[in-house]
C-alpha positions as CSV (number, residue, x, y, z in Angstrom):
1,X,26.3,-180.3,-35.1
2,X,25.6,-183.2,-37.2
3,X,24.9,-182.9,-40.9
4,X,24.3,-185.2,-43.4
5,X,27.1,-184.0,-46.1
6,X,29.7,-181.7,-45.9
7,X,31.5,-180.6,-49.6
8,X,35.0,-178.5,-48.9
9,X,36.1,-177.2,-51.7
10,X,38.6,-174.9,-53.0
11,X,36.2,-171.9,-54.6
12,X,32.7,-171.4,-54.5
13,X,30.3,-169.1,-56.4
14,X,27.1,-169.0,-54.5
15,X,25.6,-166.1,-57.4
16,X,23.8,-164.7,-54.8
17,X,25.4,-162.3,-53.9
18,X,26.3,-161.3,-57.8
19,X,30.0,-162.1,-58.6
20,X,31.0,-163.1,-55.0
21,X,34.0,-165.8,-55.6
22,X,34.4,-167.8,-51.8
23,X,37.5,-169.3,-51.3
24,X,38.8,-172.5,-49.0
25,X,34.8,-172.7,-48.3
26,X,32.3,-175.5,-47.4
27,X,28.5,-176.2,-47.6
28,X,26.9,-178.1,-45.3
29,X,23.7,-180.1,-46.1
30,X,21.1,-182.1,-43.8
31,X,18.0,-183.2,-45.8
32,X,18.4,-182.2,-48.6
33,X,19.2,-178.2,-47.8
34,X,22.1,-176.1,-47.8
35,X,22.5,-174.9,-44.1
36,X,25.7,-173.0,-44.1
37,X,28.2,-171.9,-46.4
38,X,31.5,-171.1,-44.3
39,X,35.0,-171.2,-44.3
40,X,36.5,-174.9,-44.2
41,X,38.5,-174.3,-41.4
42,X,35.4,-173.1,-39.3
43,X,33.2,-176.0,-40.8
44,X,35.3,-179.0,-39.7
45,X,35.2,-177.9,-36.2
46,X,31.5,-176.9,-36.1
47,X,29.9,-180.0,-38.4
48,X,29.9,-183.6,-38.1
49,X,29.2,-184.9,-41.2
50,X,28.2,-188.5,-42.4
51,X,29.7,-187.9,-45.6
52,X,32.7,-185.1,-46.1
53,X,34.2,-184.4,-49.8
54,X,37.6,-182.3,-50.1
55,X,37.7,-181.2,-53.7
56,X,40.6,-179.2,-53.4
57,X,41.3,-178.3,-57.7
58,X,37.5,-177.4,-57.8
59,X,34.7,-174.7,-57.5
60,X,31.1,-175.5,-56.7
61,X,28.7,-173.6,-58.6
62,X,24.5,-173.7,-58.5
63,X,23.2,-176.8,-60.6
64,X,22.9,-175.6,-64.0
65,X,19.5,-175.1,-65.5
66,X,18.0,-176.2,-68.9
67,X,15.7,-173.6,-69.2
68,X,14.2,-175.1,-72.7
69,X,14.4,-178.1,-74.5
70,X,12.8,-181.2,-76.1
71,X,14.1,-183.6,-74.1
72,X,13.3,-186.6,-76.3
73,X,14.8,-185.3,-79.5
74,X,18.2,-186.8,-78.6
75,X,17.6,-189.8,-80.8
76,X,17.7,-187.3,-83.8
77,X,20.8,-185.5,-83.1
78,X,22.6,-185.0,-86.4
79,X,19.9,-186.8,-88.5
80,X,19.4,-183.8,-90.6
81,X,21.7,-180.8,-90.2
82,X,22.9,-177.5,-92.2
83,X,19.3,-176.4,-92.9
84,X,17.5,-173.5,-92.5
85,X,14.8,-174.2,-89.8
86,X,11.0,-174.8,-91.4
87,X,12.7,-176.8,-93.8
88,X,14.5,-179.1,-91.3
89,X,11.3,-179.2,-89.6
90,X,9.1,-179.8,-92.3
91,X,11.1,-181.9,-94.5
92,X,12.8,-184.5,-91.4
93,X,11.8,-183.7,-88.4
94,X,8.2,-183.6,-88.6
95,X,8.0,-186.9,-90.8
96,X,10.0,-188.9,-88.5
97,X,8.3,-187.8,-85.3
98,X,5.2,-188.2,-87.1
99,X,6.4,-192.2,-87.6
100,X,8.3,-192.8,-84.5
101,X,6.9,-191.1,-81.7
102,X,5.9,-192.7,-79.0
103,X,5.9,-194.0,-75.3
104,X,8.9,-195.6,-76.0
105,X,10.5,-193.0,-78.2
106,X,10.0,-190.5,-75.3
107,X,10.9,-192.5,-72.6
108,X,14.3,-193.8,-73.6
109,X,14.7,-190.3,-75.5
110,X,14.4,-188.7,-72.2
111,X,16.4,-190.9,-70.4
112,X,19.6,-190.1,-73.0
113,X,18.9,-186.3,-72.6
114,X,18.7,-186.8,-68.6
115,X,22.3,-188.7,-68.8
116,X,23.7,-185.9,-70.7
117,X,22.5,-183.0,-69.0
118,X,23.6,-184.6,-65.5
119,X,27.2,-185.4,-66.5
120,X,27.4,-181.8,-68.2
121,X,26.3,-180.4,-64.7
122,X,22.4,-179.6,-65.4
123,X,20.6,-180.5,-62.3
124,X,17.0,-178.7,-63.7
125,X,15.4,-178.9,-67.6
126,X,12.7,-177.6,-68.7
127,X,10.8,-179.5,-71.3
128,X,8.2,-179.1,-74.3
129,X,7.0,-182.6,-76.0
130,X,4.4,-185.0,-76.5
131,X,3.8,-187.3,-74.4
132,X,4.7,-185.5,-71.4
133,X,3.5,-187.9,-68.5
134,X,6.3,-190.3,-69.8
135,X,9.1,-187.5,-69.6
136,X,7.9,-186.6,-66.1
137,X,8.3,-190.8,-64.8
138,X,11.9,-190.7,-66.2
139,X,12.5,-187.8,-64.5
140,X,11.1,-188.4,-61.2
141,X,12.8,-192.0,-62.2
142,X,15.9,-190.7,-62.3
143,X,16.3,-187.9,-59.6
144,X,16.7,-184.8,-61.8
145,X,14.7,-181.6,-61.2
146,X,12.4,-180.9,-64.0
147,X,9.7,-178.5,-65.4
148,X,7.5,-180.8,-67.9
149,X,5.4,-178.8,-70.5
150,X,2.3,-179.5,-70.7
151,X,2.7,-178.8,-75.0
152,X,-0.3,-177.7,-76.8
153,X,-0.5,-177.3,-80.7
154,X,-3.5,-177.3,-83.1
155,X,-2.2,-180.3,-85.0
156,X,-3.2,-183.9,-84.7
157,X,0.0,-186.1,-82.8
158,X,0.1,-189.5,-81.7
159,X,-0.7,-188.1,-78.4
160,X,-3.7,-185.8,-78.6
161,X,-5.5,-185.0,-81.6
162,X,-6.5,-181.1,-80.7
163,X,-6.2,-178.3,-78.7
164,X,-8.5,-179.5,-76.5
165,X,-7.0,-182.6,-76.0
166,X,-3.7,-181.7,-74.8
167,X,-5.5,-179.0,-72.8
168,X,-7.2,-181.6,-71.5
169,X,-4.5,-184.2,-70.7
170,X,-2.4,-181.6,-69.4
171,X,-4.7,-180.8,-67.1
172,X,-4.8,-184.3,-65.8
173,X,-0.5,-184.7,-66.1
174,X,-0.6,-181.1,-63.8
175,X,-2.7,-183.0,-61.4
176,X,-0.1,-185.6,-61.0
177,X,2.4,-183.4,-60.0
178,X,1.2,-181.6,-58.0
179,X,2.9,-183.3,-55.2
180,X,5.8,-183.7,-56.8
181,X,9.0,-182.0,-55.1
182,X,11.5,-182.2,-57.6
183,X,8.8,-181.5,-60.9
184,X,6.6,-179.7,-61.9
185,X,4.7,-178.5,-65.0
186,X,4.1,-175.5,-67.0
187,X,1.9,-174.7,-70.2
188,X,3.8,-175.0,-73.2
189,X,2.1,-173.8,-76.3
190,X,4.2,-174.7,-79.2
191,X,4.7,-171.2,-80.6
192,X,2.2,-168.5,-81.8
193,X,1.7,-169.7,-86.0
194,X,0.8,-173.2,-84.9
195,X,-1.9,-172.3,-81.8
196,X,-4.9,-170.9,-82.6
197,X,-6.1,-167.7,-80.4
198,X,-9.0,-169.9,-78.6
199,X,-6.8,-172.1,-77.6
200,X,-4.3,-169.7,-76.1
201,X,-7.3,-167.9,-74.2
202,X,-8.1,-171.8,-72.9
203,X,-4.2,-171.8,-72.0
204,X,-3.9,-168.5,-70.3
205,X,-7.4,-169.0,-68.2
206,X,-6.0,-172.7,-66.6
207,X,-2.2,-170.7,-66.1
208,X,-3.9,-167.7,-63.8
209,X,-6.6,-170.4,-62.1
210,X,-3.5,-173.2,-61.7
211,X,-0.5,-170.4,-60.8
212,X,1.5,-172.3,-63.6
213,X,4.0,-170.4,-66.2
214,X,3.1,-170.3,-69.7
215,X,6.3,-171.7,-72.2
216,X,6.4,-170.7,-75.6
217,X,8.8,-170.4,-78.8
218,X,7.8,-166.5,-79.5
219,X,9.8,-164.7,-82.3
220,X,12.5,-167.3,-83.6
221,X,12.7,-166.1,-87.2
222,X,12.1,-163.4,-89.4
223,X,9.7,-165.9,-91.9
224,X,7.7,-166.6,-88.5
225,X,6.6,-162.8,-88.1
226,X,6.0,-162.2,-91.5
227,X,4.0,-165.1,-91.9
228,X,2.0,-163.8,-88.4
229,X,1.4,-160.4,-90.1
230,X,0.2,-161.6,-93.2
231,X,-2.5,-164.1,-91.7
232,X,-3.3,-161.9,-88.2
233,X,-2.2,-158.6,-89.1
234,X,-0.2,-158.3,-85.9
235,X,3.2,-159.0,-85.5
236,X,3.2,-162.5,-82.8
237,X,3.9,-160.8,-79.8
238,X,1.7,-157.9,-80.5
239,X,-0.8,-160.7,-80.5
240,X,-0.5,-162.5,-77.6
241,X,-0.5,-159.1,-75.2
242,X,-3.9,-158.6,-77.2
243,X,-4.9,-161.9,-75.6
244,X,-3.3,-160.9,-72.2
245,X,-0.4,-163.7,-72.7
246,X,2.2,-161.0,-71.7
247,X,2.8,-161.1,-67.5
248,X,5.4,-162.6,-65.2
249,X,4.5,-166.4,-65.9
250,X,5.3,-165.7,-69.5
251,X,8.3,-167.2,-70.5
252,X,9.2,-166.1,-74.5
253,X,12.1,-168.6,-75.6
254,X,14.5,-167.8,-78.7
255,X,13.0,-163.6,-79.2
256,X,15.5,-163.1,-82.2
257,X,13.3,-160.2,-83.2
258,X,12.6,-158.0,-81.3
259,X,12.5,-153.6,-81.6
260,X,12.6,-151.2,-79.3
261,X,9.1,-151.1,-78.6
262,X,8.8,-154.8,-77.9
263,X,11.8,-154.5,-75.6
264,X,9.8,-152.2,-73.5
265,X,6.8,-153.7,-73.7
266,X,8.1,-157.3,-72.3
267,X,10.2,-155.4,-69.5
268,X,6.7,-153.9,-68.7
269,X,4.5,-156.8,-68.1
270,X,7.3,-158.5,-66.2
271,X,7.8,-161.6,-68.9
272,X,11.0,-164.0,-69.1
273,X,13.2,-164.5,-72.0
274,X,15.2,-168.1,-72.9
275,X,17.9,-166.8,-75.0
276,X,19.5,-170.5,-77.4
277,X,22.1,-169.1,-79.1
278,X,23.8,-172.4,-80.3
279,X,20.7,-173.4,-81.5
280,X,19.7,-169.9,-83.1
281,X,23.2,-169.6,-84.7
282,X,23.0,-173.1,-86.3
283,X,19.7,-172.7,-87.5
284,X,20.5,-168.9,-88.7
285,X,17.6,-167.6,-87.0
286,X,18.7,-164.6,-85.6
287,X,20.1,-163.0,-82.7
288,X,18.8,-162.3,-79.5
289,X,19.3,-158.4,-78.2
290,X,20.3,-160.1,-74.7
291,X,22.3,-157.0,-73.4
292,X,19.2,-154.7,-74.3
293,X,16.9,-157.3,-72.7
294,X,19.1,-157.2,-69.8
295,X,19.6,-153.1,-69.6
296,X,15.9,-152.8,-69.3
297,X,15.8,-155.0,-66.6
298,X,14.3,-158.6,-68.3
299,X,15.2,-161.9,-66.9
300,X,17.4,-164.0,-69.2
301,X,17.7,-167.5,-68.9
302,X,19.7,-169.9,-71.0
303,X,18.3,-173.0,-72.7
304,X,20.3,-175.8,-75.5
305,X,16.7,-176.2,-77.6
306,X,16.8,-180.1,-78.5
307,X,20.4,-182.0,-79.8
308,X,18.8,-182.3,-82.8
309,X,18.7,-178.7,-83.7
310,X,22.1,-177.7,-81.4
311,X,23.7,-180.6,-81.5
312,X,24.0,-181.1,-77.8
313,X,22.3,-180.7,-74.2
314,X,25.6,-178.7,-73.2
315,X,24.7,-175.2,-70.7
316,X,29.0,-174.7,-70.2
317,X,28.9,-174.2,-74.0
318,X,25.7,-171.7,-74.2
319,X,27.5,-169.8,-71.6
320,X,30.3,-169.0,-73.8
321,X,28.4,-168.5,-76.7
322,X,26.1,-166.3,-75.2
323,X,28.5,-164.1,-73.6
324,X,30.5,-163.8,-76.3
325,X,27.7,-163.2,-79.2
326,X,26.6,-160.5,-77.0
327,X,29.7,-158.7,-76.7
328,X,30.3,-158.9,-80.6
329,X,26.0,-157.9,-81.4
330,X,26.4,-155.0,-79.2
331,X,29.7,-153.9,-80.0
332,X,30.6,-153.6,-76.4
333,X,32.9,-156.0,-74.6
334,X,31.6,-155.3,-71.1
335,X,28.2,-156.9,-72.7
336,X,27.2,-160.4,-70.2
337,X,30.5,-160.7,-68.2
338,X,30.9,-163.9,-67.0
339,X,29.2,-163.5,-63.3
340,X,26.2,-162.7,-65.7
341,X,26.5,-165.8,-68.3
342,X,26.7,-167.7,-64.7
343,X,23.8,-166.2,-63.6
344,X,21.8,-166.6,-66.8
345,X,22.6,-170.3,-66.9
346,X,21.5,-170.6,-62.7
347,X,19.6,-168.3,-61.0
348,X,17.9,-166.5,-64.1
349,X,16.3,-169.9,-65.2
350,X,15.7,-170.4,-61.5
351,X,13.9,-167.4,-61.6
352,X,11.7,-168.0,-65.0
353,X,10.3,-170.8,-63.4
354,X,9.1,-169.6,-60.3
355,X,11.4,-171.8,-58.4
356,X,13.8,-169.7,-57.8
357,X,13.1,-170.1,-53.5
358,X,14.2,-173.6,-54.0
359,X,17.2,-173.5,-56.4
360,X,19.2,-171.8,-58.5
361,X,21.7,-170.4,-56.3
362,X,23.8,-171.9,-53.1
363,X,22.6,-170.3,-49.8
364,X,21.1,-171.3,-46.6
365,X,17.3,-172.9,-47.1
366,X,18.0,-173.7,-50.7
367,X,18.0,-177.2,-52.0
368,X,21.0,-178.6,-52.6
369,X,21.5,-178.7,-56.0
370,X,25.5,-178.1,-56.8
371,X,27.6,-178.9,-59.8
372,X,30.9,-179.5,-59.5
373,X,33.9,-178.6,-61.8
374,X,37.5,-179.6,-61.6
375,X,39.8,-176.5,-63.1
376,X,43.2,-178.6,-62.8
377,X,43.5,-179.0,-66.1
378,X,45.7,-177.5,-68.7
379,X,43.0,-175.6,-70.6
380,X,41.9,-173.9,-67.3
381,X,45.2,-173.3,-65.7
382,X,46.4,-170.5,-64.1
383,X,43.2,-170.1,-62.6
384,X,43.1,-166.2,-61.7
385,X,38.9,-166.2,-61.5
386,X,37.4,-169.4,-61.4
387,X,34.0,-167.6,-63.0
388,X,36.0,-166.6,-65.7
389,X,37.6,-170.0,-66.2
390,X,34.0,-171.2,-66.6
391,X,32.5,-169.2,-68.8
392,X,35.7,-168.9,-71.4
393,X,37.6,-172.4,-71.1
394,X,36.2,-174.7,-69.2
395,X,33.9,-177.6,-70.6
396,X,31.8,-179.5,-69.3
397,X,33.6,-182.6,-69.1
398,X,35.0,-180.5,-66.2
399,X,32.0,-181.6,-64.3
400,X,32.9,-184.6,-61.8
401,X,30.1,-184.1,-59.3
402,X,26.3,-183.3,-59.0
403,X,23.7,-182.9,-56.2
404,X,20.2,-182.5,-56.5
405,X,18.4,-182.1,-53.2
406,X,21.3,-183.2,-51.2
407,X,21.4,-186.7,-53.7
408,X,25.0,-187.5,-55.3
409,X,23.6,-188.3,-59.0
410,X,27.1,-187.9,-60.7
411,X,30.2,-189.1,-58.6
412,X,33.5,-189.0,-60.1
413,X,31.8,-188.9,-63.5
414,X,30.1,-191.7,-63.4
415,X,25.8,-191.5,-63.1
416,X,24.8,-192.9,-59.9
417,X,20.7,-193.2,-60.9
418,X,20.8,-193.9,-64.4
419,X,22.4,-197.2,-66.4
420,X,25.1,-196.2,-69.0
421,X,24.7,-199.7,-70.9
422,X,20.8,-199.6,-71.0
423,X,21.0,-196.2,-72.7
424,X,23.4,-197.1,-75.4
425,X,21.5,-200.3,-75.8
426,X,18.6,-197.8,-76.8
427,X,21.2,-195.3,-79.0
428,X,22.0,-198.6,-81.1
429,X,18.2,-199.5,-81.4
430,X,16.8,-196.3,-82.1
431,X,19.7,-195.2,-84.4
432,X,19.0,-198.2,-86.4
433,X,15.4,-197.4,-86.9
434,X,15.4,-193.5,-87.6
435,X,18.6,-194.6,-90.5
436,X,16.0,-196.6,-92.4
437,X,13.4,-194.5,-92.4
C-alpha cells in the first residue's frame, strides 16, 4: 500500500490508550492522517512510502498544545520582570502596548512566538490579543494549528474601542475561518474585572448560536476576587454561572483559587481548566489545585501565558513544573505522574478546544500532528521510560522534528515554513524601540 510518509521510530506514546509506551513502532501517513501505527518490521513490508524517517534514539509523541497564550507578547520578554502582576501590568505592560501595538507589532510578534513554539515541539496555541485577524494570517502563513481568540475587554485599544466592537469584529474574524482547517476561533473575554456583565451575556449568546468555546483568565489572584466581591458581591466565578458562562465550552485559565465548592461546581457544568504554573509561580499568583481538579474528574490542559510574563513559549518545561508543583501542593508524590503531565500538555488541550477528533493524540483518522524528541543525550540517558524521560529531563531542545497535518515544519531543527533571519531582523528592530520607550 502506498502512503505518503512513513516515520520508524524507536518508542512511541500514542496517549491514547493512557500510558501505553510502543516500541520499534511506525506511523504511516497519507494526506495528512495517521493510518496505522504498527510495528516497524510489519510496516516496511506492508507500506510504500514516498518519504520513510528511521529515528532510531527517539520517541514520537502527539504535537504539543499551547493551550493559552498571547502570542504577540514575545517582543516584551524580560522587559519588566520580578513584579507582582497588576503592577507589571499596570506600570509596563499596559503603557507599552498602549504605544506600540499594532499590525505590525502583532504580526512579527506572532511570527517569533510561532518559531519558538514549533522548534520546542508545539504544533497547536491557543491565543488571546488584539488584533486577532493578523495572528490568524501568520498562522495560517506559517502552517501551525491555532485557536485565535476573538479578545473582548471594556477598554478602548488600538483595535476596537468597546465591547461591542470586538464583539463585533470578532464576529466578522469567526467568519473567516470558518473554512479554515488548521484554525479556528474562540471567544476570549479578557477576564471577569475588566468585562462588564452585558457584554459577557452578548459573548455567551454568539458562543451557544456559533458552537465556539468561550476563553477566559478566571481566578488568577487573590487581589482579583477580592476586588470582584467588593464591586459585585460575588466571588468571579460565582458570577459568571449567574450569567450561565459555566458549561463544556468554558475554558477557565490560571484558577489559583479555588474551594471545595468551586471545585464541584466546575466538575458539574462540565468546564476546562488551563493550569500556567511557570507563569503563576513567577508572578506569585497562586497555585492551581490541579490534582483535586483532576480527582473530580475536570479536564486540565497546560498553557506558557505570554514570554513576557513566563519568560518562554516552552510546554516540555510546564510539564515538569506542573507535575512536580502538584506533587509538592498536595503532599502526595503519586500527584500527575508523567503519562498525565503528557496527557495535560496533548490530548487534555486537545480536548478543551473541542478538537480533540482531529488532534491531540496519535491514532488512526487523526491528523498528523507528531513531535519528535531525540533522548540520546547525556541528560536523558539510560532511558528506562521514555515518558518519564520527558516529563523529568528532557528539554525541548530535544525536539528535532514536527508534523502538522502530515507537513515536516521542523526538520533536523531547522524551521522549514518560517525565515530565521527575517525574525531576528524584527527581534533587533523591535527591541530597539520598546528600550527607548
Amino acid at each position: 500500500m502506498l502512503v505518503d510518509t512513513l516515520i520508524n521510530s524507536r518508542w512511541i506514546i500514542p496517549v491514547e490508550p493512557h500510558d501505553l509506551i510502543l516500541e520499534h513502532h511506525s506511523i504511516a501517513i497519507l494526506n495528512g492522517q495517521i493510518v496505522e501505527l504498527l510495528p516497524t518490521e510489519e510496516a516496511l513490508s506492508k507500506y510504500q512510502a514516498g518519504s520513510m524517517e528511521t529515528l532510531n534514539d527517539h520517541v514520537l509523541i502527539p504535537g504539543l498544545i499551547n493551550c493559552h497564550t498571547h502570542s504577540p507578547m514575545s517582543f516584551l520578554r524580560g522587559i519588566a520582570d520580578d513584579l507582582p502582576l497588576m503592577e507589571w501590568l499596570q506600570g509596563t505592560i499596559w503603557p507599552l502596548e498602549q504605544r506600540w501595538v499594532g499590525e505590525s507589532f502583532v504580526r512579527e510578534g506572532t511570527e517569533l512566538a510561532i518559531a519558538e513554539m514549533l522548534r520546542g515541539g508545539i504544533t497547536c496555541f491557543n491565543d488571546m490579543y488584539f488584533f486577532p485577524e493578523i495572528s490568524a494570517r501568520a498562522a495560517l502563513a506559517s502552517g501551525i494549528r491555532a485557536c485565535i481568540g476573538l479578545i473582548v475587554i471594556d477598554f478602548p485599544s488600538a483595535w476596537a474601542s468597546n465591547s461591542d466592537e470586538y464583539i463585533r469584529k470578532g464576529l466578522v474574524l469567526h467568519d473567516e475561518l470558518r473554512n479554515e482547517s488548521l484554525v479556528s476561533a474562540a471567544f476570549a473575554p479578557h477576564a471577569p474585572y475588566s468585562v462588564s456583565d452585558d457584554a459577557l451575556r452578548k459573548v455567551k449568546m454568539y458562543s451557544d448560536e456559533l458552537q465556539l468555546p468561550i476563553h477566559m483568565h478566571v481566578h488568577e489572584t487573590r487581589d482579583e476576587i477580592d476586588q470582584q466581591i467588593e464591586s459585585t458581591g460575588t466571588r468571579p466565578l460565582e458570577r459568571l454561572e449567574n450569567l450561565g458562562l459555566l458549561d463544556p465550552s468554558f475554558i477557565a485559565v490560571h484558577m489559583t483559587q479555588l474551594d471545595e465548592n468551586e471545585i464541584a461546581g466546575l466538575a458539574e457544568h462540565g468546564c476546562h481548566v488551563v493550569h500556567c504554573p511557570k507563569s503563576n509561580l513567577k508572578l506569585a499568583s497562586g497555585f492551581c489545585p490541579v490534582s483535586q481538579l483532576l480527582e473530580n474528574g475536570i479536564n486540565v490542559a497546560l498553557g506558557t501565558d505570554s514570554a513576557s510574563s513566563n519568560n518562554s513559549l516552552d510546554i516540555v518545561d510546564e510539564m515538569r513544573i506542573a507535575a512536580l508543583l502538584a506533587k509538592g501542593v498536595s503532599g502526595d508524590a503519586s500527584a500527575v505522574p508523567a503519562a498525565m503531565a503528557l496527557r495535560m500538555a496533548t490530548l487534555n488541550g486537545a480536548t478543551a478546544l473541542g478538537i480533540d477528533d482531529r488532534c491531540g493524540s496519535l491514532k488512526a483518522g487523526k491528523s498528523a500532528d507528531i513531535t519528535a524528541m531525540s533522548l540520546d543525550s547525556l541528560e536523558t540517558l539510560p532511558v528506562y521510560n521514555p515518558c518519564s524521560q520527558i516529563a523529568y529531563s528532557a528539554s525541548r531542545n530535544q525536539v528535532t522534528d514536527v508534523w502538522i497535518a502530515g507537513r515536516r515544519m521542523l526538520k533536523s531543527g531547522e524551521l522549514t515554513t518560517l525565515d530565521s533571519a527575517q525574525i531576528r531582523r524584527s527581534i533587533s528592530e523591535w527591541s530597539a524601540k520598546l528600550q527607548a520607550f
